[in-house]
C-alpha positions as CSV (number, residue, x, y, z in Angstrom):
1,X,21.0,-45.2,2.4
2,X,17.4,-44.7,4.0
3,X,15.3,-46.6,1.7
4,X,12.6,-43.9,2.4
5,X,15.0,-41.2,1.5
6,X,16.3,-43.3,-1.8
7,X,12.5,-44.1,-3.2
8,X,11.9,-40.0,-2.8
9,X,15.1,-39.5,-4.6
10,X,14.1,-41.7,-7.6
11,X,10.6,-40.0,-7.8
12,X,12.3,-36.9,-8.0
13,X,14.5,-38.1,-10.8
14,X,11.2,-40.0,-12.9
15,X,9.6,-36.7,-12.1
16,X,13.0,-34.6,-14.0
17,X,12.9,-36.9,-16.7
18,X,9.0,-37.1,-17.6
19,X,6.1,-35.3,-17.5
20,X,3.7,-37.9,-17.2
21,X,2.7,-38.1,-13.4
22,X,1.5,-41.5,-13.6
23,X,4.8,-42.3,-15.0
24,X,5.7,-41.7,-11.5
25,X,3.2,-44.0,-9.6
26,X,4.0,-47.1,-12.0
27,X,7.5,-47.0,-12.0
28,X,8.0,-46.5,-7.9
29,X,5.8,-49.9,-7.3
30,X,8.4,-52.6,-6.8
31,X,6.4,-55.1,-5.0
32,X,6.7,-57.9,-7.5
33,X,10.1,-57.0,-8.5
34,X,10.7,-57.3,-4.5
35,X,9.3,-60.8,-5.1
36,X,11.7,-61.7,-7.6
37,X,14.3,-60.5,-5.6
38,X,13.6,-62.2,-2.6
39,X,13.6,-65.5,-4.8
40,X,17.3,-64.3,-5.5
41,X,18.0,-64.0,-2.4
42,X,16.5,-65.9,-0.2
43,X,18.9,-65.6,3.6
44,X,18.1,-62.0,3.0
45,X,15.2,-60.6,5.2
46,X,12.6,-58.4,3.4
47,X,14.5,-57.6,0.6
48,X,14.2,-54.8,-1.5
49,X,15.0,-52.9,-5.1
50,X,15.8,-50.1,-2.8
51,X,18.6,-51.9,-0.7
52,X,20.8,-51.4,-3.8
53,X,22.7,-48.4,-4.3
54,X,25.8,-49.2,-6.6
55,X,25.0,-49.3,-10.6
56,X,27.7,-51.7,-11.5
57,X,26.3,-54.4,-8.7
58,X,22.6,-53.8,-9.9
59,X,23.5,-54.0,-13.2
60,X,24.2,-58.2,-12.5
61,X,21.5,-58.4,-10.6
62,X,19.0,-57.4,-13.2
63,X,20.9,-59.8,-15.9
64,X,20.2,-62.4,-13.1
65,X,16.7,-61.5,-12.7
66,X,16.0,-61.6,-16.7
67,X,17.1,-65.1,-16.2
68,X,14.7,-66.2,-13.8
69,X,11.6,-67.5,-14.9
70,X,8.9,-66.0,-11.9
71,X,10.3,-62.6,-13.6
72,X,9.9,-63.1,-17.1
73,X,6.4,-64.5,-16.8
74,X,5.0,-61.3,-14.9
75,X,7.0,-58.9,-17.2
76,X,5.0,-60.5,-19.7
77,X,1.4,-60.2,-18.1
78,X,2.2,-56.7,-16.9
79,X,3.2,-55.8,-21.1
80,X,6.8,-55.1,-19.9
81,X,6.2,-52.5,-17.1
82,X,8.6,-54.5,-14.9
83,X,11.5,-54.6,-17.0
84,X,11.0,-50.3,-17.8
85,X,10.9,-49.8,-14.3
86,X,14.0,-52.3,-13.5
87,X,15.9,-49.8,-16.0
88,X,14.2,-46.6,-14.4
89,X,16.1,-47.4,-11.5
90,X,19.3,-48.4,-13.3
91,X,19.4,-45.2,-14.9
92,X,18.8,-43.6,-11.6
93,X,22.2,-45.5,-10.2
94,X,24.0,-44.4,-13.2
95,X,22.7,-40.7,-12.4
96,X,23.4,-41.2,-9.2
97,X,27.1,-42.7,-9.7
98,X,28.2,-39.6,-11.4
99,X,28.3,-37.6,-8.0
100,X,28.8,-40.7,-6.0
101,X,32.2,-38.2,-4.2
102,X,28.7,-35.8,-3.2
103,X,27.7,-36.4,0.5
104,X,24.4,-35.7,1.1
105,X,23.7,-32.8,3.6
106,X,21.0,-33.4,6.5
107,X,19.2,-30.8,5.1
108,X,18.6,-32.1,2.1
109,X,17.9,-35.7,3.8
110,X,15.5,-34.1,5.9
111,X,13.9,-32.9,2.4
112,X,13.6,-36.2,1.4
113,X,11.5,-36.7,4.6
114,X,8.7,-33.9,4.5
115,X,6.1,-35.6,1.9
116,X,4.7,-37.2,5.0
117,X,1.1,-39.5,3.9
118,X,-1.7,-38.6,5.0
119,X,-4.1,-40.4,3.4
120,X,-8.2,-42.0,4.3
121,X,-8.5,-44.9,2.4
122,X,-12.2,-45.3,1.8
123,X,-14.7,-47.5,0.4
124,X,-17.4,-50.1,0.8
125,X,-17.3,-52.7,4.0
126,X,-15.1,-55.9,3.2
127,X,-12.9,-54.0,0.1
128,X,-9.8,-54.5,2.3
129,X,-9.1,-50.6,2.9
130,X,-6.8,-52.3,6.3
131,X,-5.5,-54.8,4.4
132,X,-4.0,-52.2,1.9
133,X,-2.7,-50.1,4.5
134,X,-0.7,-52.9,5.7
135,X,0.4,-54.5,2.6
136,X,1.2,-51.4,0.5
137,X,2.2,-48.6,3.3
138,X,3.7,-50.7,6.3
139,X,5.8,-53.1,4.4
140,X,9.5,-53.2,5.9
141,X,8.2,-50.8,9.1
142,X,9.6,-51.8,12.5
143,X,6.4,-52.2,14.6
144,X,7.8,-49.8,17.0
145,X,7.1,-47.3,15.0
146,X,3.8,-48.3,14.0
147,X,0.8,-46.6,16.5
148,X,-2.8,-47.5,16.0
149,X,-5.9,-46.8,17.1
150,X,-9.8,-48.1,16.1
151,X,-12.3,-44.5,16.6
152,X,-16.0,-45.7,17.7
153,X,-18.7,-43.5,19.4
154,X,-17.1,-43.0,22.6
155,X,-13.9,-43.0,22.0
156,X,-12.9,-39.0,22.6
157,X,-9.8,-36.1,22.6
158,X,-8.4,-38.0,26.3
159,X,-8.3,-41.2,24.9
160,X,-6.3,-40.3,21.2
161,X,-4.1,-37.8,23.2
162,X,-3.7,-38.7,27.4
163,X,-5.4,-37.4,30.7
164,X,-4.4,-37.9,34.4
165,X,-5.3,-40.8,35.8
166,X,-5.1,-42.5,39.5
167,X,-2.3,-45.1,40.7
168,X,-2.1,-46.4,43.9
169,X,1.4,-47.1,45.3
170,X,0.9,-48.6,48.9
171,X,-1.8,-47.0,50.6
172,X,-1.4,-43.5,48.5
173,X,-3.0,-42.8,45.6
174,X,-1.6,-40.2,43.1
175,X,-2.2,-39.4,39.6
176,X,-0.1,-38.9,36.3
177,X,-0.5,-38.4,33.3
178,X,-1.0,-41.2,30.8
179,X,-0.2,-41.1,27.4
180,X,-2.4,-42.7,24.8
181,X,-1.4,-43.5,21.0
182,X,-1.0,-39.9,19.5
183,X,1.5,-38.6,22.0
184,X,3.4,-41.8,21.9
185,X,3.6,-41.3,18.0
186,X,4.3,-37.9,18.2
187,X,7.3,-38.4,20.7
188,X,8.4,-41.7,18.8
189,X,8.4,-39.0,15.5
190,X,10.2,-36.3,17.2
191,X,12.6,-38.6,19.2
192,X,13.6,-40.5,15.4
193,X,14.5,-36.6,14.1
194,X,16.8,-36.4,16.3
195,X,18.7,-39.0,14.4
196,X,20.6,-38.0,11.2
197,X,18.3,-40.5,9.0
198,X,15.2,-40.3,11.0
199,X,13.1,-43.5,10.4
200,X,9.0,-42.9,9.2
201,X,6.8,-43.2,12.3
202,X,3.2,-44.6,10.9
203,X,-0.1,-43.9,13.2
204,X,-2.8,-45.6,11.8
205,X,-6.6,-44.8,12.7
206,X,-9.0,-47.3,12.0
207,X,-12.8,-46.4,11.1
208,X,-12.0,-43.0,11.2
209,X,-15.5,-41.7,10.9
210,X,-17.1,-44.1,13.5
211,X,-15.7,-41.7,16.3
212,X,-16.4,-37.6,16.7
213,X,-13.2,-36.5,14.7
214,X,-14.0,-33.3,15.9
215,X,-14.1,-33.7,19.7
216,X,-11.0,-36.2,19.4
217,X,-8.6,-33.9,17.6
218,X,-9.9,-31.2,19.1
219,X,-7.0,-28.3,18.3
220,X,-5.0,-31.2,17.1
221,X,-7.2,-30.8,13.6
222,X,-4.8,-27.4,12.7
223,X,-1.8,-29.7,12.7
224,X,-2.7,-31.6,10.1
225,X,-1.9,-28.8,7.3
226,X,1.7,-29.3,6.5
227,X,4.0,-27.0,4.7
228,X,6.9,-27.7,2.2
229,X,8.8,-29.0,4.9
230,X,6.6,-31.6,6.1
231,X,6.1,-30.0,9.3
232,X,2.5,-28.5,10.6
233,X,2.3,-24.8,9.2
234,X,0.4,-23.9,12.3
235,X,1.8,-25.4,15.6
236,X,-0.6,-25.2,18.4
237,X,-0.8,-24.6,22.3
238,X,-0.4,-28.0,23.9
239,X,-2.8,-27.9,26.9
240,X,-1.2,-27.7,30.3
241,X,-1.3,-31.5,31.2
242,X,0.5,-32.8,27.9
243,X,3.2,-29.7,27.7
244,X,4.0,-30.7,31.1
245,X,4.0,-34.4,30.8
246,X,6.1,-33.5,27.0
247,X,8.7,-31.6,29.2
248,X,9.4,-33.2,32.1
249,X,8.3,-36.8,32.1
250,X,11.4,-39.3,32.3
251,X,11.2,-43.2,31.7
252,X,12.2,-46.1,34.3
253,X,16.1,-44.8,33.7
254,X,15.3,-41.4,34.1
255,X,15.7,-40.3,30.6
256,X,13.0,-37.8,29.1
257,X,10.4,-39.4,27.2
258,X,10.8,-36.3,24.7
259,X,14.4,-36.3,24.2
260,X,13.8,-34.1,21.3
261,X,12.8,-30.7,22.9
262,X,11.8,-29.6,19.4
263,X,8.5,-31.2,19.7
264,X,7.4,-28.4,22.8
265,X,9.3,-25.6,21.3
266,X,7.7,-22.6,23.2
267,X,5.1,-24.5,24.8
268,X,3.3,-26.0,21.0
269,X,2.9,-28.7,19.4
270,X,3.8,-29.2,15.6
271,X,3.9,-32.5,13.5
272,X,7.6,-33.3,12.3
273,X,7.8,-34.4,8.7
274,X,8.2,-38.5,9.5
275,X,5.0,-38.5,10.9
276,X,2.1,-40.1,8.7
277,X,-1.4,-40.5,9.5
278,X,-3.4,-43.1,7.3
279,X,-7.1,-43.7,8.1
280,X,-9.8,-45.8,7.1
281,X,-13.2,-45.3,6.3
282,X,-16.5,-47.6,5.4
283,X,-18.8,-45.3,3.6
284,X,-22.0,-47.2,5.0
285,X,-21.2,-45.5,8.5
286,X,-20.3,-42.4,6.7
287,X,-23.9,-41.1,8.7
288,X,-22.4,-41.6,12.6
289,X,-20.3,-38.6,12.3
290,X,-20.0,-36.9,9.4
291,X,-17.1,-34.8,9.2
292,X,-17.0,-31.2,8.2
293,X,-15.5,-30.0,5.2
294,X,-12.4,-27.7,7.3
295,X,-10.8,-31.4,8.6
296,X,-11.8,-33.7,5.3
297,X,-9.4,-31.0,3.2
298,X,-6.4,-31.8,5.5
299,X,-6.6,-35.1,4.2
300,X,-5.9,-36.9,0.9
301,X,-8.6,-39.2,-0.3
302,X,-8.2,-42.4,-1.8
303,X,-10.8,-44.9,-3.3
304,X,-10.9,-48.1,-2.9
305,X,-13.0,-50.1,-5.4
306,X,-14.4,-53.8,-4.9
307,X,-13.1,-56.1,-7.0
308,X,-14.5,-59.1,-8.7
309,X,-12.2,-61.2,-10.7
310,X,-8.8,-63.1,-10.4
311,X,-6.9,-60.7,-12.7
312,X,-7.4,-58.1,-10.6
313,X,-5.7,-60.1,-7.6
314,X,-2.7,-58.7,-6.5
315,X,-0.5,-61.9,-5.2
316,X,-1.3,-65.1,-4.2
317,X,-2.2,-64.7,-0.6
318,X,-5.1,-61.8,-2.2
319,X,-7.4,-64.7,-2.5
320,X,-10.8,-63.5,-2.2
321,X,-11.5,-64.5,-5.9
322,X,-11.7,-68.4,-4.4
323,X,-14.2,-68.2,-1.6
324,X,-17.0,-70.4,-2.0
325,X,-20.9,-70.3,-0.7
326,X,-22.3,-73.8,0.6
327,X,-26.3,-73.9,0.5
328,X,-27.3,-77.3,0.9
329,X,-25.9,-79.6,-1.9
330,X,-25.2,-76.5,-3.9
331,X,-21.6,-74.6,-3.9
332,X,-21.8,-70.8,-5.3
333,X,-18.6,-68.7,-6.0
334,X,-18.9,-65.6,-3.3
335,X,-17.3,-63.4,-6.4
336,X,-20.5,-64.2,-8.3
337,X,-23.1,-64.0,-5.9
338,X,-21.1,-60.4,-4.8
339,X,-21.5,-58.7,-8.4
340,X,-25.3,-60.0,-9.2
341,X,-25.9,-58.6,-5.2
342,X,-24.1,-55.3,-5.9
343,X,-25.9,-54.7,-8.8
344,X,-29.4,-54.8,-6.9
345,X,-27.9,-52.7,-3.9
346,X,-27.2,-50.1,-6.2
347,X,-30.5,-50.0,-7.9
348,X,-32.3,-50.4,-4.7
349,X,-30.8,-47.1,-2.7
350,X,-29.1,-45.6,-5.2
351,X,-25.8,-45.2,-4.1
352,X,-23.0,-47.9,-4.1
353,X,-22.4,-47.1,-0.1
354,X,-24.1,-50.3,1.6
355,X,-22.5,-52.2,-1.5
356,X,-20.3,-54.9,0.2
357,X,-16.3,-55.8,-0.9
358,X,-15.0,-58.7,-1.6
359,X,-13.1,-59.5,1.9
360,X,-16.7,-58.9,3.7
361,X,-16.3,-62.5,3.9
362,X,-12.1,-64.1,4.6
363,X,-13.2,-67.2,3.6
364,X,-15.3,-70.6,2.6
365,X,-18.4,-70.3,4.5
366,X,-21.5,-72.4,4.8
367,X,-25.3,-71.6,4.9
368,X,-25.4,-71.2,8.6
369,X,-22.4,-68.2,8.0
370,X,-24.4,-67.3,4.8
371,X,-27.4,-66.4,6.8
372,X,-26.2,-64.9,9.8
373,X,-23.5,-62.2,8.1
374,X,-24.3,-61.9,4.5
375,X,-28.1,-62.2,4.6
376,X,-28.4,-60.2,7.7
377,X,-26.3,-57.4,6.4
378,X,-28.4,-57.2,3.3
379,X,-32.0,-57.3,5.8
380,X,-30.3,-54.8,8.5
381,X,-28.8,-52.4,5.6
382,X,-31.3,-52.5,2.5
383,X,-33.9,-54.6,3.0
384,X,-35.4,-53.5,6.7
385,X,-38.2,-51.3,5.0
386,X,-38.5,-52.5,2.3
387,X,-40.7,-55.6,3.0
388,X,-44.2,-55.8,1.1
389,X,-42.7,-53.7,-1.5
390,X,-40.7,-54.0,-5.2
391,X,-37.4,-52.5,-3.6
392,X,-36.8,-56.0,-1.3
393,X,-34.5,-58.4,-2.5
394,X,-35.9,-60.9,0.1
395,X,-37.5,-63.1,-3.4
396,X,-36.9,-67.0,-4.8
397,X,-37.3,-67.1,-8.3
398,X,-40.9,-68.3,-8.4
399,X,-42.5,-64.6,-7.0
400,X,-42.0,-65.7,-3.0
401,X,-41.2,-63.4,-0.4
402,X,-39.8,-64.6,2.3
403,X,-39.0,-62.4,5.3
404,X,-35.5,-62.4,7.2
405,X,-37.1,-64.8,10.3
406,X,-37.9,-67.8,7.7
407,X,-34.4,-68.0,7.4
408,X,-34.2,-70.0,10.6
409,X,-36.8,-72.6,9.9
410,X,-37.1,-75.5,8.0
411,X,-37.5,-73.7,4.6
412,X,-34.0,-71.9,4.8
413,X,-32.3,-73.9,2.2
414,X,-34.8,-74.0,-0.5
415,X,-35.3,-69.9,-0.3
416,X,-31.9,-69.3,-0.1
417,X,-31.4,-71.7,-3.5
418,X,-34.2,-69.7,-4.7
419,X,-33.1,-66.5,-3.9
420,X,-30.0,-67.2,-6.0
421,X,-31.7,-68.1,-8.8
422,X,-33.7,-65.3,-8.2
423,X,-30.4,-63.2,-8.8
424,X,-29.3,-65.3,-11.5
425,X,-26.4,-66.9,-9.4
426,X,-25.7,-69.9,-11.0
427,X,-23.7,-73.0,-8.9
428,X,-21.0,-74.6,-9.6
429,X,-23.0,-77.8,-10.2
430,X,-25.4,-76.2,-12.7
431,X,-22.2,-74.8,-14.6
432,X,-20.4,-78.4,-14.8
433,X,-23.8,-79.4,-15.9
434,X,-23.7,-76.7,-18.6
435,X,-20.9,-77.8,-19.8
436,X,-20.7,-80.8,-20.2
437,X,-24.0,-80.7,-21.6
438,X,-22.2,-78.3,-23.8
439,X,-19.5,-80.7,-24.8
440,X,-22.0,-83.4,-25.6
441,X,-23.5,-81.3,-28.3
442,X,-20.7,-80.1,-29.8
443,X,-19.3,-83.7,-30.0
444,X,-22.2,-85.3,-31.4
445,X,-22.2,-81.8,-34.1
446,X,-19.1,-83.1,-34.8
447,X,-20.0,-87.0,-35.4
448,X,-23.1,-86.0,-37.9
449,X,-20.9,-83.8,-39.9
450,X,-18.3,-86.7,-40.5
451,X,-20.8,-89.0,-41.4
């Protein structure tokens, strides 16, 4: 069974049984059951909750996994929710068993199929909008059938779609048509339909709204609204240069590149139902091209917040919670310094756009770093204008302004250790200091009240 086709199946069948939609979004997240599993079995490549279709085998597994330790602790920490959606699924199997002689039409396999994503993850720079894409949506996808494509100023309809271009064979030149990433994801889609469980095809555009969406889609923009089906409600006129190249352009083994004539029907294009288009979007550079209202509706939307503590971690390679600031003889937790700097961002332009996320930095970093990406962003974004005024954040905690040029002198260190203070950034060193001259006291309470 298409594991695509079974995880729409078992919405449908938490969506027949409750009427709490988030119901549905919990209990179709196995990632850290997936974990568990692959701890189970560990020979078995990218194992899945979804691999397993008969109820009497799942039902050993899951008395297997209620053994293992890695399970019970994050059933524990997530207040069960693992453990309901285990027996979601084995309830599903059980449903499922009962018209196990049934044989699936096509039809109804193709059904499964047309709730393509389409889906702009946005957010502030660094909140790992690319990193979700990949981690949550491309998980188990054969990089064939992943297309993608970064949109910037001059980046335009010929190079998201194709043009002619010239190739010289001996002393001729001629010219062909060259496909860029959207025609090779539309024929890989088309091409996969042909196949009785068509695989997903994924094209993913990077900073979306850093490029003219308008002149890049072009016609292409009317595609994006689907129907019940999946498919584009309204196909459109491919222009003379792709329908031809769609029709009649073969590979090195003569073989058409479209093998699925479907995708030119009549001379238009039309999205097929495995086709899924994720974006992402910084708000800062929501100003390059802002997009109008007809193409943002084609889209769904999805936030995606900044983060600050461990908890809100999602595994242990989601590690942002342990980057550390060197300045000088003094180490500063990024994940502090971020939420006392956010604060001030916001109250300085009033809008939680130039805010940055918690991946703007991937790692340790020292002042050098410090200065030329974090404190640079902060004087290029919010502070430019504001110099000689209350709205800069360019101040030590004595009064001092300092502009973003004494950065490179002599004086860097002590403004930056300043500046923190400024922001009520405490180090690591004043913390231990805290402490332990916490400890002290409360030992020595402790000595007078026994004596």
């Amino acid at each position: 069974m298409n594991k695509d086709i079974q995880l729409q199946l078992f919405k449908d069948f938490i969506v027949s049984c409750t009427v709490n939609a988030k119901s549905v979004k919990n209990y179709s997240d196995f990632k850290r059951i997936n974990e568990c599993l692959a701890l189970l079995f560990p020979d078995k490549q990218d194992v899945s909750i979804l691999d397993f279709d008969d109820a009497i085998e799942f039902e050993k597994i899951v008395k297997e996994l209620e053994k293992q330790k890695e399970y019970i602790e994050i059933n524990v920490k997530g207040k069960n929710q693992y453990s309901t959606t285990v027996g979601w699924y084995q309830r599903f199997l059980n449903a499922k068993s009962l018209f196990s002689k049934y044989e699936l039409p096509v039809s109804l396999k193709n059904e499964c199929l047309a709730f393509p994503l389409q889906t702009i993850y946005y957010g502030a720079p660094g909140t790992g909008k690319s990193y979700k894409v990949k981690s949550e949506k491309l998980p188990g996808v054969a990089e064939e059938n992943i297309f993608r494509a970064t949109f910037h100023p001059d980046y335009d309809y010929a190079s998201f779609v194709g043009c002619y271009k010239p190739k010289k064979e001996g002393e001729k030149i001629t010219y062909s048509f060259l496909p860029q990433v959207f025609t090779n994801a539309y024929v890989k889609a088309w091409n996969e339909m042909k196949n009785e469980e068509p695989k997903q095809v994924y094209l993913v555009i990077e900073e979306i709204n850093r490029g003219n969406c308008a002149q890049i889609f072009g016609d292409l923009f009317q595609l994006l609204d689907r129907g019940d089906d999946g498919k584009s409600e309204y196909p459109v006129d491919a222009d003379e240069d792709l329908k031809n190249y769609l029709r009649n352009a073969v590979d090195d083994n003569g073989i058409s590149v479209l093998i699925n004539k479907e995708g030119i029907n009549g001379g238009k294009l039309c999205l097929p139902p495995n086709i899924n288009i994720l974006a992402t979007m910084n708000t800062s550079d929501q100003s390059l091209f802002p997009m109008d209202s007809a193409f943002k509706r084609r889209w769904e939307w999805e936030y995606v917040p900044i983060r600050y503590t461990e908890a809100e971690a999602k595994d242990v390679n989601d590690n942002f919670h342990t980057f550390k600031i060197t300045i000088g003889s003094n180490t500063y937790k990024w994940v502090d310094f971020l939420a006392k700097v956010n604060e001030k961002i916001l109250a300085v332009t009033d809008s939680e756009d130039k805010q940055m996320g918690e991946y703007f930095i991937k790692k340790d970093i020292d002042e050098k770093t410090f200065i030329n990406k974090v404190m640079y962003y902060l004087w290029s974004e919010v502070c430019k204008d504001n110099y000689k005024t209350n709205l800069n954040l360019f101040f030590t905690d004595d009064g001092t302004e300092f502009s973003f040029n004494e950065l490179f002198t002599g004086k860097a260190t002590a403004l930056l250790v300043g500046f923190m203070k400024k922001l009520q950034v405490k180090s690591e060193e004043e913390k231990k200091k805290e402490n332990s001259t916490e400890n002290f006291k409360a030992n020595d309470d402790v000595s007078s009240t026994e004596d």
